[in-house]
C-alpha positions in Angstrom: 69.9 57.9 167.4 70.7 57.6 163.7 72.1 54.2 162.3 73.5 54.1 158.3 74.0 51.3 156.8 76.4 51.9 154.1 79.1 50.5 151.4 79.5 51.6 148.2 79.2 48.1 146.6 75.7 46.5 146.1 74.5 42.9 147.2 76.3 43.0 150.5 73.0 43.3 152.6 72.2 46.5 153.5 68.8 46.2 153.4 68.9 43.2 154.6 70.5 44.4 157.8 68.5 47.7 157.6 65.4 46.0 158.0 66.1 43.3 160.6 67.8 45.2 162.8 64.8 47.5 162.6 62.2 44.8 163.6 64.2 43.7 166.0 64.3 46.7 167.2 60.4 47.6 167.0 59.4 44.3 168.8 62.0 45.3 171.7 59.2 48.9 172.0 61.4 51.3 170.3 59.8 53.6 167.9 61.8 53.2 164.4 62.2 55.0 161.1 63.4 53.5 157.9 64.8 56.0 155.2 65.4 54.5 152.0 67.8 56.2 150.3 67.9 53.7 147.3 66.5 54.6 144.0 65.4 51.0 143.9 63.2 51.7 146.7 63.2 48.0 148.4 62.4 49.1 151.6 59.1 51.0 150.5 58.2 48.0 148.8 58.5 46.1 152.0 56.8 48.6 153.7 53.6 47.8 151.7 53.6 44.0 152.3 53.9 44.6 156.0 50.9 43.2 157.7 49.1 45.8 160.2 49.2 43.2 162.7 53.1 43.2 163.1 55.1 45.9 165.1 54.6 49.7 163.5 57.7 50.4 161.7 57.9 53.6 159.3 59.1 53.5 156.0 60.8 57.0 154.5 62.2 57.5 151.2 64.7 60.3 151.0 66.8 60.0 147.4 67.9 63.4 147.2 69.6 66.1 149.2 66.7 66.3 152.1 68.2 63.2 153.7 70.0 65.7 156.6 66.7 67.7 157.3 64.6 64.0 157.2 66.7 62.6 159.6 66.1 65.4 162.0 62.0 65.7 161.3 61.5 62.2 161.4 64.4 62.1 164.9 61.6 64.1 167.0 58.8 61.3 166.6 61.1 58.0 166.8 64.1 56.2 168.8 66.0 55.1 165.9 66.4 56.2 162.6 68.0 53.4 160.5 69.3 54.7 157.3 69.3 52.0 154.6 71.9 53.3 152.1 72.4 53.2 148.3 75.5 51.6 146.1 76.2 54.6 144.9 79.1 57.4 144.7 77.3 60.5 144.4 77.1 62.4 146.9 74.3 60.9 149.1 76.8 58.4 150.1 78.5 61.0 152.0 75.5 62.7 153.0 74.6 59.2 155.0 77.8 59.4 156.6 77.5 63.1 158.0 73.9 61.8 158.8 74.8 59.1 161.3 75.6 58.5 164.6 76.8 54.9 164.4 77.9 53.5 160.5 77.0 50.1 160.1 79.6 48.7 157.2 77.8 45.1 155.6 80.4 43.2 154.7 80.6 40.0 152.3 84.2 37.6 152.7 85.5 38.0 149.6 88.3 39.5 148.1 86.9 41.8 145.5 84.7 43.6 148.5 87.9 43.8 150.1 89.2 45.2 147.9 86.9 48.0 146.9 86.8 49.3 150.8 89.3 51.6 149.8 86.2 53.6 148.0 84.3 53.5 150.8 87.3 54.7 153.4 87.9 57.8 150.8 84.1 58.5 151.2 84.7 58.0 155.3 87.6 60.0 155.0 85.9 63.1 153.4 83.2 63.0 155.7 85.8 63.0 158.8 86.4 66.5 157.5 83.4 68.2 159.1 82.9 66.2 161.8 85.3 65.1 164.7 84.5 61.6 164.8 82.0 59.1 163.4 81.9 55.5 165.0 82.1 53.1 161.9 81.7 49.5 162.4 81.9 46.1 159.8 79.6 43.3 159.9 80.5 40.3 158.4 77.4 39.2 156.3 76.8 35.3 154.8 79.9 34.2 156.7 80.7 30.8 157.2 84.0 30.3 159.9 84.5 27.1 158.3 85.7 28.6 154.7 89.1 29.1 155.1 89.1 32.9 152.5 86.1 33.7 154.9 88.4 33.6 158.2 91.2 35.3 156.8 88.5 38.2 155.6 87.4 38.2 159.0 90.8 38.7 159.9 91.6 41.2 157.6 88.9 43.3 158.6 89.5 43.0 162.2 92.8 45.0 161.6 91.2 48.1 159.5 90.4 51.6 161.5 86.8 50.5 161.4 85.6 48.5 164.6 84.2 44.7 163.8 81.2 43.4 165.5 81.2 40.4 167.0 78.2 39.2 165.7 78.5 37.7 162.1 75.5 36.8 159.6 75.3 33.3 157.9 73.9 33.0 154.2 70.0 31.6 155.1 67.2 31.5 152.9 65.2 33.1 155.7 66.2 36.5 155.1 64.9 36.5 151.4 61.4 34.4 152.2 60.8 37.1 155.1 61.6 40.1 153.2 58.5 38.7 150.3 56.4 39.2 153.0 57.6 42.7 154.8 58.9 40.4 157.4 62.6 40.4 159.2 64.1 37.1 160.4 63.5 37.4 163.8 59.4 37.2 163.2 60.0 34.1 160.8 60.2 30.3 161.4 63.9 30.0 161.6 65.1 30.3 164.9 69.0 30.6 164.5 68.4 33.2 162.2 66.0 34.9 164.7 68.8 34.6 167.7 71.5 35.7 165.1 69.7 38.8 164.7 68.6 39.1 168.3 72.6 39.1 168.8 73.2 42.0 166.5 70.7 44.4 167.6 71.7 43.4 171.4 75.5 44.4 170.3 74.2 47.4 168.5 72.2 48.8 171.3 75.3 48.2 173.5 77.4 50.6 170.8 74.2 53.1 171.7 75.1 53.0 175.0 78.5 53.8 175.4 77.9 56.6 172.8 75.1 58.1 174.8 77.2 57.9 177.7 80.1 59.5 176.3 
């Protein structure tokens, strides 16, 4: 099963989310992949400061047009293949798409990443075009239900073709402290961050299921 992460727009938490949901993931037994797709190469970097002692999870970086053929290879040896995408509107974006069997959507409440969906959906759009259907999903990332411009995001998004997951992500310090030390949240010292990603991968593998059973 292949998971992207995607938007178009950087600093909304795709690796973040890429990451976390793949330790969570690897400490439930499942075998998981990483492909880092961004030129940044975040996710290799975490790679390295991964301790041995912590769950296996392989690291990948594919930048270029062997994402579709990586996916596959790396498919044979693993359960999950989380694809942690790039801000970028070449064509890898859509190649993530086309390369994905659920698309995770990070999401932050504001207007301005509101507003620049309507890149993303023209990029969804174009990928729809050689494939039938391809569940997309947002998740609302540093979200806080007691911001008034953050509810009415939430809102917002709730009406758009994409599905919404119930599980939203609140702005913690966690996430960056963990990250320094190839860490996700859920193997850290913070334990509502640890259940709020233990939600999203539990609502995640639920999507899994009913697409498997389909």
């Amino acid at each position: 099963m292949t998971i992207g992460v995607s938007n178009l727009k950087g600093g909304v938490g795709k690796t973040t989310i890429a990451q976390n949901l793949a330790v969570c993931l690897a400490h439930l037994e499942y075998k998981v992949c990483i492909i880092d797709t961004d030129t940044n190469q975040n996710s290799m970097e975490w790679f390295d400061a991964r301790s041995e002692d912590l769950p296996e999870i392989m690291v990948v970086s594919v930048t270029d047009k062997g994402l579709s053929k990586s996916v596959k290879k790396f498919s044979e040896t693993n359960d999950f293949i989380i694809i942690d995408g790039t801000p970028s509107l070449t064509d890898i974006a859509t190649r993530i798409i086309l390369a994905s069997d659920i698309l995770l959507i990070p999401m932050l409440p504001s207007a301005h990443d509101f507003r620049t969906l309507k890149l993303f959906f023209a990029r969804y759009e174009q990928a729809l075009e050689f494939r039938d259907t391809i569940p997309a999903y947002f998740i609302l990332n540093q979200y806080n239900d007691r911001v008034k411009l953050d509810r009415e995001i939430h809102g917002l998004l709730a009406e758009q073709d994409a599905g919404l997951l119930k599980t939203t992500l609140k702005k913690r310090v966690v996430y960056k402290s963990a990250a320094v030390d190839g860490m996700g949240a859920y193997e850290y010292d913070d334990p509502k961050a640890k259940k709020e990603m233990f939600e999203l991968t539990k609502e995640v593998l639920e999507l899994v299921e009913n697409i498997t059973a389909q």
